[in-house]
C-alpha positions in Angstrom: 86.2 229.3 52.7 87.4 226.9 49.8 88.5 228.3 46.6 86.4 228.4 43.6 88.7 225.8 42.1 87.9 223.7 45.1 84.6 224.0 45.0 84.4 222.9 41.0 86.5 219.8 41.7 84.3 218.8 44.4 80.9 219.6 42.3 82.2 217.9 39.3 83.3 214.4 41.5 80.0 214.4 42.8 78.4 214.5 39.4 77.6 210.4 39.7 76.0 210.7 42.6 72.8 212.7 41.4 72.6 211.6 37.9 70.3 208.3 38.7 68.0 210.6 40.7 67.0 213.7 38.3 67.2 211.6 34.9 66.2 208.1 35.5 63.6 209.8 38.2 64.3 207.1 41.1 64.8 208.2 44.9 68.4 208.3 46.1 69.1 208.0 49.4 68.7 211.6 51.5 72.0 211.3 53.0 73.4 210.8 49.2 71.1 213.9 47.8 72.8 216.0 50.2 76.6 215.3 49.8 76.3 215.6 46.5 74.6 219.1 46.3 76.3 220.3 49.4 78.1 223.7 48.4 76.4 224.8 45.4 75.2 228.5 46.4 72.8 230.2 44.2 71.5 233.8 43.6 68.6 235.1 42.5 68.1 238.3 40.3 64.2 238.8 40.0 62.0 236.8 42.8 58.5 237.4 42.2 56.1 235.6 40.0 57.9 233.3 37.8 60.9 234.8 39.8 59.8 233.3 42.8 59.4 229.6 41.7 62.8 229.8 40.0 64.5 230.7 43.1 62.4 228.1 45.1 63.3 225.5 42.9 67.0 226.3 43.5 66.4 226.7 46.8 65.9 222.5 46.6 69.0 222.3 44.8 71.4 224.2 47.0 71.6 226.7 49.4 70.7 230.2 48.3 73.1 233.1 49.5 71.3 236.2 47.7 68.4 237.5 46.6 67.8 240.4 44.4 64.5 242.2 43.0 63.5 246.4 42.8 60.2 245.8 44.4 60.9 245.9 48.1 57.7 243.8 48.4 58.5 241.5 46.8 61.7 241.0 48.4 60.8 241.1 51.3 58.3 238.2 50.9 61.0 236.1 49.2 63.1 236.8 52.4 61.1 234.8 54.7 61.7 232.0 52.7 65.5 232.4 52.6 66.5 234.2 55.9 69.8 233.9 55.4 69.8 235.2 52.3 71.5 239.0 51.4 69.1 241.1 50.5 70.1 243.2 46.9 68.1 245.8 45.0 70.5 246.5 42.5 72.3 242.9 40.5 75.6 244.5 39.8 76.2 245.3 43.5 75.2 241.9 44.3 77.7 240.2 42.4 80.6 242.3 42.8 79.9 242.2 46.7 79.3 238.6 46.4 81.2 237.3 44.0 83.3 234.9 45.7 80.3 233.4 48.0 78.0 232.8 45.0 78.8 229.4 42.1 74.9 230.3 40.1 72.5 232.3 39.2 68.9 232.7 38.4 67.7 235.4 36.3 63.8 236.1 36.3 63.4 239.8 35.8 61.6 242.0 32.9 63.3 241.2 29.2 65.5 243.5 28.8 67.7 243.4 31.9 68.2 239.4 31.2 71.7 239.9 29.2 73.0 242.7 30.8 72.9 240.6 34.4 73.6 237.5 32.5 76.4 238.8 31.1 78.0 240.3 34.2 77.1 237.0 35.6 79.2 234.7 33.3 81.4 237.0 33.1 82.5 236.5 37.2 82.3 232.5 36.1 79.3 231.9 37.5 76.6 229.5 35.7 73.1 230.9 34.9 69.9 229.5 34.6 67.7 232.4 32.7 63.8 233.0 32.2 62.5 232.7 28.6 63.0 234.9 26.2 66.8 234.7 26.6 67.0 238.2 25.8 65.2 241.4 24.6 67.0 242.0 21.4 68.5 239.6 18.9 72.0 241.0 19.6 72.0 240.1 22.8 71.3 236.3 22.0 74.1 236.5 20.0 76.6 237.9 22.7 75.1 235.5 26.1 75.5 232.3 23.5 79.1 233.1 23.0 79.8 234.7 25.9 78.8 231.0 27.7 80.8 229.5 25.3 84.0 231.6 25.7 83.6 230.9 29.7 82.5 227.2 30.0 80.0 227.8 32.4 76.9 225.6 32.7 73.6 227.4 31.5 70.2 226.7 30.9 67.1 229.1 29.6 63.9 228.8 31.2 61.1 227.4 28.3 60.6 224.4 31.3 58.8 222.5 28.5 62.2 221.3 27.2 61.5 218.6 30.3 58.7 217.6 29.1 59.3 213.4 28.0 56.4 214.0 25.3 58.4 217.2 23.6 61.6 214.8 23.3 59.7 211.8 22.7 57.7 214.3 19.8 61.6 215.1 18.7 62.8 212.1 17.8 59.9 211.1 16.3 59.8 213.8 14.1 64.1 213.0 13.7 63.4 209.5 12.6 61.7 210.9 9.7 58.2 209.2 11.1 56.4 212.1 9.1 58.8 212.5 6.1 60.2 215.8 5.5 58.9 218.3 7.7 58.5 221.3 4.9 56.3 223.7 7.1 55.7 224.5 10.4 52.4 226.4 12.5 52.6 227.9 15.2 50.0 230.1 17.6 49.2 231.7 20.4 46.2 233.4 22.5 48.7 235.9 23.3 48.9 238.9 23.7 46.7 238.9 27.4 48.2 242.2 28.6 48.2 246.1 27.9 49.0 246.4 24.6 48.3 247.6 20.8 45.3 248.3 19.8 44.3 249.6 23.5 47.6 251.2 24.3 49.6 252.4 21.8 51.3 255.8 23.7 53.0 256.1 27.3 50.6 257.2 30.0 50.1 261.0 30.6 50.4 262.8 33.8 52.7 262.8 36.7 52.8 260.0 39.1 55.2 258.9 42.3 57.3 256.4 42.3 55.7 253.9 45.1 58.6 253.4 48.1 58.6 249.5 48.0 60.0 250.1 43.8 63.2 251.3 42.9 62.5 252.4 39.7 66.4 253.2 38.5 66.6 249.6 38.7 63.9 248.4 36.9 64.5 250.4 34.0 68.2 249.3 34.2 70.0 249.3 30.5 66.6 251.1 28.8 66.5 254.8 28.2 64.7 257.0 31.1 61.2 257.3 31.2 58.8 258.6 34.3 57.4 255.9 36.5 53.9 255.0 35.2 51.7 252.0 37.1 51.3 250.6 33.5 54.7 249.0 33.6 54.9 247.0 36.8 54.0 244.6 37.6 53.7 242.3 34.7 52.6 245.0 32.3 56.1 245.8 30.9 55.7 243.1 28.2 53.7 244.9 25.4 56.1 247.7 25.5 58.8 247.3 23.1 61.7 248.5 25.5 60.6 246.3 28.2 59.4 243.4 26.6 59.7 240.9 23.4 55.5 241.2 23.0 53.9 237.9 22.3 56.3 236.1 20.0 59.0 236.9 22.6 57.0 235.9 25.3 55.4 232.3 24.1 57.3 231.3 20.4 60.6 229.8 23.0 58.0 227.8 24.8 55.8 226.7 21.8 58.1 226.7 19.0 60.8 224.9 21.0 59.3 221.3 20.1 59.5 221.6 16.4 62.9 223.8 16.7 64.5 221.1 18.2 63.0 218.3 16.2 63.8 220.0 12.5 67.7 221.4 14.0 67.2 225.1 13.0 69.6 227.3 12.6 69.8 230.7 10.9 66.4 231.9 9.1 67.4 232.4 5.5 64.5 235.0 4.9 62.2 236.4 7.1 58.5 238.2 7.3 55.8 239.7 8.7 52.0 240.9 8.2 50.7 242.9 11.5 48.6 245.9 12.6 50.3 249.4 11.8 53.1 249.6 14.2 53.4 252.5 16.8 56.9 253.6 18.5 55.7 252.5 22.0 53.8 248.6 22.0 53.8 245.4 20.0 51.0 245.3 17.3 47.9 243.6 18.6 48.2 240.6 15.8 51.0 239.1 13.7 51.5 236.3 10.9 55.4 236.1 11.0 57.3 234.0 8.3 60.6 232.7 8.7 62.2 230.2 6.2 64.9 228.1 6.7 67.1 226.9 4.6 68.2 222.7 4.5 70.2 221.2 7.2 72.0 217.8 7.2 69.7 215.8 5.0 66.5 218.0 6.1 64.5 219.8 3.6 63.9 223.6 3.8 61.6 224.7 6.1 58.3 227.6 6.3 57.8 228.3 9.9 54.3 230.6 10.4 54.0 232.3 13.6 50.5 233.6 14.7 49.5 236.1 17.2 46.8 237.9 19.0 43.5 239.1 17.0 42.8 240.6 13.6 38.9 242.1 13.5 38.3 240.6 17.1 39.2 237.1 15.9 42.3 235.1 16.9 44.9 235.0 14.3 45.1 230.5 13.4 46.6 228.4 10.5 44.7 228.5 7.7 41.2 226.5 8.2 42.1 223.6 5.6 44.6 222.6 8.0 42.9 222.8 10.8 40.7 220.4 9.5 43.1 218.0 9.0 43.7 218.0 12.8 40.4 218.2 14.2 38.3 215.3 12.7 34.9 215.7 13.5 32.2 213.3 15.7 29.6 210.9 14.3 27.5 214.0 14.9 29.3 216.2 12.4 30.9 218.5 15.3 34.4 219.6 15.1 36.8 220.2 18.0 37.8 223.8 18.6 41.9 224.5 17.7 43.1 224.8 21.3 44.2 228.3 22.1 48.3 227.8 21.9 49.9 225.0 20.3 51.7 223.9 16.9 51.5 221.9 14.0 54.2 220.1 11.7 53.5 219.3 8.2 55.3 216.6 6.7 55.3 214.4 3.2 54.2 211.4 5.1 52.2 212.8 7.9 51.6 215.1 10.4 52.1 215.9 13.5 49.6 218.0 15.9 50.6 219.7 19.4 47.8 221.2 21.5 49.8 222.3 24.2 51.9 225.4 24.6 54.7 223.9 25.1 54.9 221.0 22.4 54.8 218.1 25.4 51.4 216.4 24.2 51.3 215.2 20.2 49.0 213.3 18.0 49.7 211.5 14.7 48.1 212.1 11.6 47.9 210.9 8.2 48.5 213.5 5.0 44.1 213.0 4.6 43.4 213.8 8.2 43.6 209.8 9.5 45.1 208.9 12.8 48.5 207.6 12.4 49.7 204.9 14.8 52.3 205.8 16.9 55.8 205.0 15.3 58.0 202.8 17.7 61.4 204.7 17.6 64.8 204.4 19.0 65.5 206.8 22.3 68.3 208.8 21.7 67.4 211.4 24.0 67.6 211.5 27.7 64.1 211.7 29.9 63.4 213.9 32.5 59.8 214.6 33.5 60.1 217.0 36.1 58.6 220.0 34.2 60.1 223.4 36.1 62.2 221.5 39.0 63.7 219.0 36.1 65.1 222.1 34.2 66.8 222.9 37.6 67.9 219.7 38.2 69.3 219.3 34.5 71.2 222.4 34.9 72.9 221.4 38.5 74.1 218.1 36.6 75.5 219.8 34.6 77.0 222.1 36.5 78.5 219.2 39.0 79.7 216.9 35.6 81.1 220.0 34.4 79.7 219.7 31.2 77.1 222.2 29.6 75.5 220.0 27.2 73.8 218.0 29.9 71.3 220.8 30.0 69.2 221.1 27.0 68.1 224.5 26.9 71.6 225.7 27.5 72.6 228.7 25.2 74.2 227.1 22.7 70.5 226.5 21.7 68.5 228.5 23.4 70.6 231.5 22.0 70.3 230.2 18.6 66.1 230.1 19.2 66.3 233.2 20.7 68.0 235.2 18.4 66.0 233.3 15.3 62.4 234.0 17.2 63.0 237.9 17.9 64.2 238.7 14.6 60.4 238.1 13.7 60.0 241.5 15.9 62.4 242.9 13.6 60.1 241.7 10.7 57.2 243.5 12.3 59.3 247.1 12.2 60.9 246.5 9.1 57.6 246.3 7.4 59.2 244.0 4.0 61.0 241.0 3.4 64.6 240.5 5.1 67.2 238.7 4.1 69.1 237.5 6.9 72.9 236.3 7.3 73.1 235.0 9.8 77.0 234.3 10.6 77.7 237.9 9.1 74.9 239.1 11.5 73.1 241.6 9.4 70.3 241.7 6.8 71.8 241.6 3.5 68.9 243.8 1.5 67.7 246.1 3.8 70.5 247.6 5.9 68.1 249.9 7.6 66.6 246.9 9.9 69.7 246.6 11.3 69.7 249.1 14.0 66.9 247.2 15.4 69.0 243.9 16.0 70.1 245.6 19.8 69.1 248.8 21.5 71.7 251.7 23.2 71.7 250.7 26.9 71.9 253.9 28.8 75.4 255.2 31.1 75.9 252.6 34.0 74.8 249.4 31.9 76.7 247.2 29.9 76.3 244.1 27.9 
């Protein structure tokens, strides 16, 4: 077998050859395609639902060694796929067992096991593509984006709309100052659509078997014990806040991503939020969270307004006045309906309007509600196109130039958004206005929020 030196000097020679094919979108030759992703062995942690297409999409990439996932279902199914494959139930034996036949990862489990297999992960040297949120607590954002950045490996979190030619096409629009200064942002989703606050606000009652296909040790992995229940999984794990990151966690990397990257956030300076009454188990059933930024490079400060789920049976939007702005009505008087998920970017000279979750489609409008015409801008950013395969693709270039920036969701952002989106769940428990620095990693004026920047993983997990 070569050595893991060998096989980085071969993947990073090769780095040419695929380039033209996943960025400029032409067909190289089959015969070229295969040389140059030849070797590349991947392993999955997490194949079912979003799980599955991840691995899949690898799967196209390179050859895939491993697969890992507590429902033996599940597994199973993904093993007739990849019958070579090594069957796992448990990550950390996977990679120690493996840890010379595997170069990267994908991670598509529940929230809060993402770090703690990243981590291990990257800590072995092996590049990791992980599922949106990055993490389930801001602490852990923190740790993956330095940890990738201490190890050099390639990276790349899953919020597939980062692809999307219209989201980076929307980005440097909004860059060239097409709008003006971009003072305030809206964001909004339909979200929450699973069991959650108000309907389920304490754990479920009685006494239930574990089913054999679900090793339920594992699923639980770095959270405290708790009896098996069939309201966790499948799927159902989000609205509880030791399995999940809620509604903000789940959509805010997909559909505040766009105006993220466009406006170069950093650190919030301040922080808020106005929800239902919190309960110790699940995410409130509605949220208006505030974070402000303060001004970057020659960029003004920035209001960004997170919405969520429904207040009084009605979905929580920006304020009507605005809406209005974006949804000019017909010769008939009628108004289009604000679409269920999207954003919207205020600016001194205009503003910008994304119906789509994850910031891909735009339209152009003046400050009195007007079309704009579309600004003719210089490119400066790469195109891809390929939605969840071009994320992939993005991250194996990466991985075979031996350069992380060439994926654009790697960690060095997508750790920043992270860690910047979750601390509005911190907002929800904190119940006042926080005062974040961010480079000291604490809040300033209310000490007591801090313990809820990271959680206390339980014996046999580490971050």
């Amino acid at each position: 077998m070569a050595s893991k030196n060998s096989r980085r000097k071969f993947l990073k020679q090769s780095a040419l050859a695929g380039t033209g094919f996943w960025l400029a979108g032409g067909v190289a030759p089959a015969e070229t395609r295969k040389s140059a992703l030849e070797g590349l062995r991947f392993a999955g942690i997490g194949v079912g639902g979003k799980g599955s297409s991840d691995i899949d999409n690898a799967g196209k990439l390179g050859d895939v060694v491993a697969i890992c996932d507590i429902d033996e279902n599940t597994l199973e199914k993904s093993g007739l796929k990849f019958s070579k494959a090594r069957k796992y139930f448990d990550f950390r034996k996977m990679l120690e067992e493996m840890e010379k036949e595997i170069d990267a990862v994908t991670i598509s489990t529940p929230d809060h096991t993402h770090a703690a297999a990243a981590a291990m992960a990257m800590r072995l040297g092996k590049h990791v593509y992980v599922q949106k949120p990055l993490t389930h607590t801001v602490k852990e954002a923190r740790v993956l984006r330095e940890l990738a950045r201490e190890k050099g490996v390639c990276t790349q979190m899953g919020n597939q709309g980062t692809a999307e030619n219209g989201l980076r096409e929307a980005v440097e629009i909004i860059r060239a100052g097409s709008i003006g200064q971009v003072k305030e942002v809206h964001v909004w989703t339909n979200r929450p659509i699973w069991p959650q606050s108000p309907k389920v606000k304490t754990r479920p009652t009685g006494a239930f078997e574990v089913p054999k296909h679900v090793k339920w040790d594992e699923f639980l992995g770095p959270s405290q014990t708790r009896p098996y229940a069939p309201g966790y999984h499948p799927f159902a794990w989000r609205g509880w806040w030791d399995f999940g990151t809620g509604a903000l966690g789940d959509m805010a990397c997909h559909t505040a991503n766009m105006a993220f990257m466009a406006l170069k956030l950093g650190y919030p300076s301040s922080l808020s939020a106005e929800c239902e009454e919190i309960n110790p188990e699940t995410y409130p059933g509605w949220a208006h969270v505030t974070l402000k930024f303060p001004a970057r490079e020659k960029m003004a400060p920035v209001t960004l307004n997170w919405y969520e789920g429904k207040k009084d049976g009605v979905l929580v939007h920006p304020p009507a006045l605005l809406q209005d702005l974006v949804l000019p009505k017909n010769q008939e008087g009628k108004q289009d309906k604000l679409v269920s998920s999207g954003s919207i970017l205020v600016g001194d000279k205009g503003i910008l309007y994304s119906p789509n979750d994850y910031g891909g489609a735009y339209r152009l409008f003046e400050l009195d509600g007007k079309p704009m015409e579309k600004p003719k801008v210089e490119q400066s950013l790469p195109r891809n196109g390929k939605g969840d395969l071009g994320m992939k693709a993005e991250w194996v270039e990466a991985i075979r130039g031996n350069n992380p920036s060439l994926a654009m969701s790697n960690f060095d952002y997508a750790g920043m958004l992270t860690e910047s989106i979750l601390l509005g769940n911190v907002a929800m428990k904190a119940g006042k206005n926080l005062e974040w620095d961010g480079p000291g990693f604490k809040f300033t004026n209310a000490p007591e929020a801090n313990q809820h920047l990271h959680m206390e993983y339980r014996k046999g997990w580490a971050l």
